[in-house]
N, C-alpha and C positions, 0 to 999 in steps of 0.2 A: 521491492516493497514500496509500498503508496505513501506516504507523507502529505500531509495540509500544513500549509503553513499560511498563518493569521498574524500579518505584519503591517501598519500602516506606511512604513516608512519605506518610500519603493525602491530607493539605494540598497535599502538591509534585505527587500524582498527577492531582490533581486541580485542580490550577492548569494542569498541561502542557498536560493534556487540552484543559483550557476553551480557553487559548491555542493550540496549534497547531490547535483544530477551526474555531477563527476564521480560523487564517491558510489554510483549505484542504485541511485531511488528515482523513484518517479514522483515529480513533487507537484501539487497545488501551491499557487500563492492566492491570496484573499487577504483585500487591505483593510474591511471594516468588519466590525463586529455582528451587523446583524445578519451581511452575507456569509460572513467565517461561520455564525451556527448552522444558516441553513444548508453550507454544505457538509460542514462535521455530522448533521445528522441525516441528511441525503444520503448522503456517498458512504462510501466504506473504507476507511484508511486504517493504515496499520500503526501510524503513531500522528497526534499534529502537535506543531509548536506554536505557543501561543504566545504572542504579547498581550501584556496587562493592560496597558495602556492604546485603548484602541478610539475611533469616532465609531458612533451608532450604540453600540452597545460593550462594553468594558468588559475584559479575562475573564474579571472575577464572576458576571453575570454567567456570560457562556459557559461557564465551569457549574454554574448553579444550574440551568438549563438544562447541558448535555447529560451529566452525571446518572438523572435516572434514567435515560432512556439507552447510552452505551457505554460502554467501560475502555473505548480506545484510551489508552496511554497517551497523557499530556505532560508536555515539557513546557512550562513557563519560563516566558523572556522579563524582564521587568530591570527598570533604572534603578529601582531604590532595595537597599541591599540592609533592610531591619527585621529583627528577627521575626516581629509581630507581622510583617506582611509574608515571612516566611511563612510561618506556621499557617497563616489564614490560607495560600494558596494549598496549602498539602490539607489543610483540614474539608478544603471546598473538595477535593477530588485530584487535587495536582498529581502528577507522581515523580515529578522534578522542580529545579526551582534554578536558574540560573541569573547570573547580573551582568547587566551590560554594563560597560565595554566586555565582551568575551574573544576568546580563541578559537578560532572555527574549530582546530581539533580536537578541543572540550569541547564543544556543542557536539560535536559528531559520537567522540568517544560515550558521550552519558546518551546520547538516540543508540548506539548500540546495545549499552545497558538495558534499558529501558524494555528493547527491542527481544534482547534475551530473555529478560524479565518474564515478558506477558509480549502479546498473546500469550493461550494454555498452547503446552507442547505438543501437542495434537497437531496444530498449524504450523509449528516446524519442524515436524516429522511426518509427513503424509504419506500412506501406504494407499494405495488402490488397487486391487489384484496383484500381481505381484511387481509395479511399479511402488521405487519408493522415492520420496525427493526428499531429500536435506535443504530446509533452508536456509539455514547457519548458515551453512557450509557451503550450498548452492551445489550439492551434489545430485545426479540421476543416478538410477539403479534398476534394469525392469531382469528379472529372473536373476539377479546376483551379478549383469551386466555393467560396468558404467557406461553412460551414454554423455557424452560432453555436449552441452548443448552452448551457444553464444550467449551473453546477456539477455537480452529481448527475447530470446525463444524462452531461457527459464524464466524471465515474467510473464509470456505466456501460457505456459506449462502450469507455473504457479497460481497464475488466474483461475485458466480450468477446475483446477482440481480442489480448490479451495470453493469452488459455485459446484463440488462434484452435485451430477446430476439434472444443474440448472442451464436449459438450453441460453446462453448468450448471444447475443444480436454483434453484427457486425462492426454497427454502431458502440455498443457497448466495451465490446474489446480491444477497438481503437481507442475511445477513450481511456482507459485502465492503461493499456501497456504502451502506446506510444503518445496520451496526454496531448491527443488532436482531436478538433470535430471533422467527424465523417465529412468524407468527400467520395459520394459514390460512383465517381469516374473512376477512382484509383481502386487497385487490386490486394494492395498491401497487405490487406487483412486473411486474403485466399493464399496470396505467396505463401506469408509465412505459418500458415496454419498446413500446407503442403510439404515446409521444410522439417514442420516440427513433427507431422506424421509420418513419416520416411524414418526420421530418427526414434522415434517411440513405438509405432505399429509393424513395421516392415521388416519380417522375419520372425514376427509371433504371430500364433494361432489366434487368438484373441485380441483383438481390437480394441483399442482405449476411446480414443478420437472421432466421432463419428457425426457425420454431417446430418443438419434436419432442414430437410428442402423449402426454402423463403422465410428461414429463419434464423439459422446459426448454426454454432456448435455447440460440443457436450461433450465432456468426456465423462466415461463412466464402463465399467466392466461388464454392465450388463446390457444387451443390447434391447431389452424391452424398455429400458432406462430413455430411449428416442420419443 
């Protein structure tokens, strides 16, 4: 899963990072406020954490901003620990509220919450023909099969199928699952869209994966879907 995280302090940004990319996410760090909106509303994240106290533009605005236009799940960071600034964050749109000094395993343990929460469970249950993927769980399934995939194959797997139908750029899904800008010497993005199609296509009549010439990929069951 994708994470943003909206830190000016580049010790904390860069601690979160190191830790949540252990514990399994793929994370943005962004140290001011007005680039923290523009990519909370760019991009596509599955939860961001925010501090309150930012330069450019402050929590509480971006919370004001982002609110109508997405509903990703926010964790607010904040020094001052009163009730009135509680409330104000949860009333702007927060859906957490934590106080620094914290313990990375409460910060981690409430993003799993949060994570459970919301998204709708449609996004952690994905069915596509008769693939299914648990994302709790991080399980595959295609005809009642399990299919053990590595980390980075299931957030590619994940990516796909959650854009089911949207052809993706190369560009695109290096950025999402390995949180690099393209470098079009490198193959990485063909290796393992090979590794994951072996594991998911090969040995079923129908095809999930399917490549669109000087464009990307696509998964989807239906092959007019290209």
């Amino acid at each position: 899963m994708r994470l943003l995280v909206i830190e000016d302090e580049k010790k904390a940004g860069e601690y979160l990072k190191k830790g949540l990319e252990e514990s399994g996410f793929t994370v943005d760090v962004v140290a001011n406020g007005l680039d923290g909106l523009h990519q909370a509303l760019e991009e596509d994240y599955d939860l961001i954490v925010l501090d309150v106290m930012l330069p450019g533009m402050d929590g509480w605005e971006i919370l004001r901003r982002l609110r109508p236009k997405k509903d990703t799940p926010v964790l607010l960071l904040t020094a001052v620990d009163e009730l009135e600034e509680r409330v104000k964050g949860l009333e702007l749109g927060g859906d957490d509220y934590l106080v620094k000094p914290f313990a990375f395993v409460e910060l981690l343990a409430r993003i799993r919450t949060l994570l459970r929460r919301g998204p709708p469970r449609d996004i952690e249950h994905m069915r596509i023909g008769d693939l299914e993927i648990d994302a709790v769980r991080r399980r595959v399934r295609r005809d009642g099969q399990r299919i053990d995939l590595t980390p980075r194959e299931f957030s590619l797997l994940q990516l796909l199928a959650r854009r089911r139908g949207e052809v993706l750029s190369r560009t695109q899904i290096a950025s999402y699952v390995w949180d690099m800008n393209f470098d079009s010497d490198t193959n990485v993005v063909e290796v393992a869209i090979r590794r994951l199609r072996a594991k998911i296509d090969d040995g079923f009549g129908v095809k999930l994966i399917h490549t669109v010439r000087g464009m990307g990929y696509v998964l989807d069951e239906d092959p007019e879907a290209r």
